[in-house]
RORO-569876 format. One record per residue (C-alpha): x, y, z; residue in three letters. Coordinates in steps of 0.02 Angstrom, whole numbers, padded with zeros to 5 digits, always signed. Layout:
N
XYZAla
...
//
This chain:
172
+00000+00000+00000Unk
+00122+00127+00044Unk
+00223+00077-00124Unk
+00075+00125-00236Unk
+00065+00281-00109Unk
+00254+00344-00148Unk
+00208+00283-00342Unk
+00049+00373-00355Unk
+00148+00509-00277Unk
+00274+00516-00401Unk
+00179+00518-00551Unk
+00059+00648-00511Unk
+00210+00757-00456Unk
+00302+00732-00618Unk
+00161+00788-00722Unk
+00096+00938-00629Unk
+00291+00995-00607Unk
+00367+00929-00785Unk
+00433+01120-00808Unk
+00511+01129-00643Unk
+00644+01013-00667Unk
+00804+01093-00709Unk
+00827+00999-00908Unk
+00671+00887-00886Unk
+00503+00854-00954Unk
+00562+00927-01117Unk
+00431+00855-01272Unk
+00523+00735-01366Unk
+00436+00804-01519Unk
+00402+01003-01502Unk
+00282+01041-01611Unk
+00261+01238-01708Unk
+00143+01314-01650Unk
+00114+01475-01800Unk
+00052+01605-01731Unk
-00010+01755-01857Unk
+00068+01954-01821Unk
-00089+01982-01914Unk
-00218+01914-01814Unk
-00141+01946-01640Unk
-00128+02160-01714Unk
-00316+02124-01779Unk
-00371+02069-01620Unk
-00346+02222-01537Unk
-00373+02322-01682Unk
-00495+02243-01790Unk
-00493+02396-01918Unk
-00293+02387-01936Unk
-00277+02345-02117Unk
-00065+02399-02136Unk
+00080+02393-02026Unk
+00237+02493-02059Unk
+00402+02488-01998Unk
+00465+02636-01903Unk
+00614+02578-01834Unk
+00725+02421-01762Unk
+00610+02412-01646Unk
+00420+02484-01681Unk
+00282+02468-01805Unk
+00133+02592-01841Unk
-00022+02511-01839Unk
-00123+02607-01998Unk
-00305+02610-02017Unk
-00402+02600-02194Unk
-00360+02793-02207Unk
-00191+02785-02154Unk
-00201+02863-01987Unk
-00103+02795-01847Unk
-00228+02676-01717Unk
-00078+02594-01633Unk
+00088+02521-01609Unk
+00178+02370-01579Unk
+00359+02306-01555Unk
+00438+02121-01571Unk
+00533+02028-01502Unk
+00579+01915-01642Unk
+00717+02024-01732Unk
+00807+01988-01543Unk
+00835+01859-01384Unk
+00885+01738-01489Unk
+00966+01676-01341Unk
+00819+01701-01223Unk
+00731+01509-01227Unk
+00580+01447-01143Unk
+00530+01254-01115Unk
+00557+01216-01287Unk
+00642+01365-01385Unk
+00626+01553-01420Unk
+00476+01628-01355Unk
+00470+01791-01443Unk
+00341+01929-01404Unk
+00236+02065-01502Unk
+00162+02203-01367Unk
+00010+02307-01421Unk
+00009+02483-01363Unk
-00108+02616-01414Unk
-00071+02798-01468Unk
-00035+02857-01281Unk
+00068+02703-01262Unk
-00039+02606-01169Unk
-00009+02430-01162Unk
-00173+02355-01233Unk
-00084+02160-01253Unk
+00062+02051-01250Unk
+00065+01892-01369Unk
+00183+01745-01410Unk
+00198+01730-01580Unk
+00262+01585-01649Unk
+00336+01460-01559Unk
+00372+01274-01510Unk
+00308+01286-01326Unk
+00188+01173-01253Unk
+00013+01218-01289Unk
-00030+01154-01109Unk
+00083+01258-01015Unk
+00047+01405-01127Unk
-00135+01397-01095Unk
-00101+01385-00913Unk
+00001+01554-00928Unk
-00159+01619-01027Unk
-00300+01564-00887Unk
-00195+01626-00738Unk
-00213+01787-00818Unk
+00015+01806-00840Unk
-00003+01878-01041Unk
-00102+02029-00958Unk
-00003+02073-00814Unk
+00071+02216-00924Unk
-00108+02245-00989Unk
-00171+02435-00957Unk
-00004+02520-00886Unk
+00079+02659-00981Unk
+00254+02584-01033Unk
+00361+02679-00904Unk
+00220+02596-00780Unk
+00238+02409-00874Unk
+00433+02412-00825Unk
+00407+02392-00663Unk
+00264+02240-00671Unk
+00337+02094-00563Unk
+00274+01944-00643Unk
+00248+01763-00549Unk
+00336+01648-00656Unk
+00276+01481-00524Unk
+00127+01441-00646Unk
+00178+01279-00679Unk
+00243+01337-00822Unk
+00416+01420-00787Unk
+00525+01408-00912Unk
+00386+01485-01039Unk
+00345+01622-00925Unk
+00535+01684-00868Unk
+00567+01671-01063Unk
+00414+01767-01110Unk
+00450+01891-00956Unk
+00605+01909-01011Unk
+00558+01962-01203Unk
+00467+02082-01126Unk
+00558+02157-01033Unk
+00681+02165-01164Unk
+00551+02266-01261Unk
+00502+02395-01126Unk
+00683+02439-01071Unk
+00772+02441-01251Unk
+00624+02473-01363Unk
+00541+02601-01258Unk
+00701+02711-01276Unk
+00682+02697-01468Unk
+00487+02736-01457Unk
+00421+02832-01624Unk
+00341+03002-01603Unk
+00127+02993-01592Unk
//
């Protein structure tokens, strides 16, 4: 009895922890997971129909008229050293014209869906969400979600973003 205890134990402890341990639980087959610049800017802005580059670091979000409705700034270009669970975790962050941080997204990448959806329900993606960017650099983020590795990359892309982006910000 007390074997299938300690077994029981053991198993239940190595799923619900798989991220936690240092170099284990890694998938055997990572899978891509494609995620769309398009549809993550469309999401916020539905009426976005051009993006334009503005510098290293930002994008203009245009509207059907041409007139500015938003920016964003990615992650991809840079961290190539910065992994999560699987491999790069690179981030797009939505801000409107003040600068308001309306979302952060992971685009593409070969993370677990699982633990990504975990980081999604516990609400980590919008812990940035609302704050001004001066205001986002100081979020504290709890990367213990069971998903660790994803969320200290993904903080870390951000971060990234708000202290060598934000210096580089384009004009309203």
């Amino acid at each position: 009895m007390y074997r299938r205890i300690v077994f029981v134990l053991l198993l239940v402890g190595n799923m619900v922890f798989a991220q936690d341990r240092p170099g284990g639980g890694k998938d055997k087959n990572p899978v891509l997971h494609e995620v769309s610049n398009k549809d993550v800017v469309q999401s916020i802005y539905p009426d976005a129909v051009k993006v334009e580059k503005v510098n290293d670091y930002w994008y203009r979000i245009l509207n059907a008229k041409s007139k500015t409705i938003g920016f964003a700034m990615s992650s991809v270009s840079f961290c190539k050293d910065v992994k999560g669970y699987n491999d790069l975790t690179p981030v797009m962050i939505l801000v409107d014209k003040n600068k308001v941080v309306k979302k952060v997204a992971l685009l593409s990448n070969w993370e677990t869906p699982k633990f990504v959806s975990k980081l999604e329900q516990t609400g980590f993606f919008d812990s940035w969400v609302g704050k001004d960017l001066q205001s986002a650099k100081t979020v504290q983020v709890d990367a213990r979600t069971g998903a660790t590795y994803t969320a200290k990359a993904v903080a870390k892309n951000v971060d990234f973003l708000l202290n060598t982006a934000v210096a580089k910000q384009p004009k309203k």
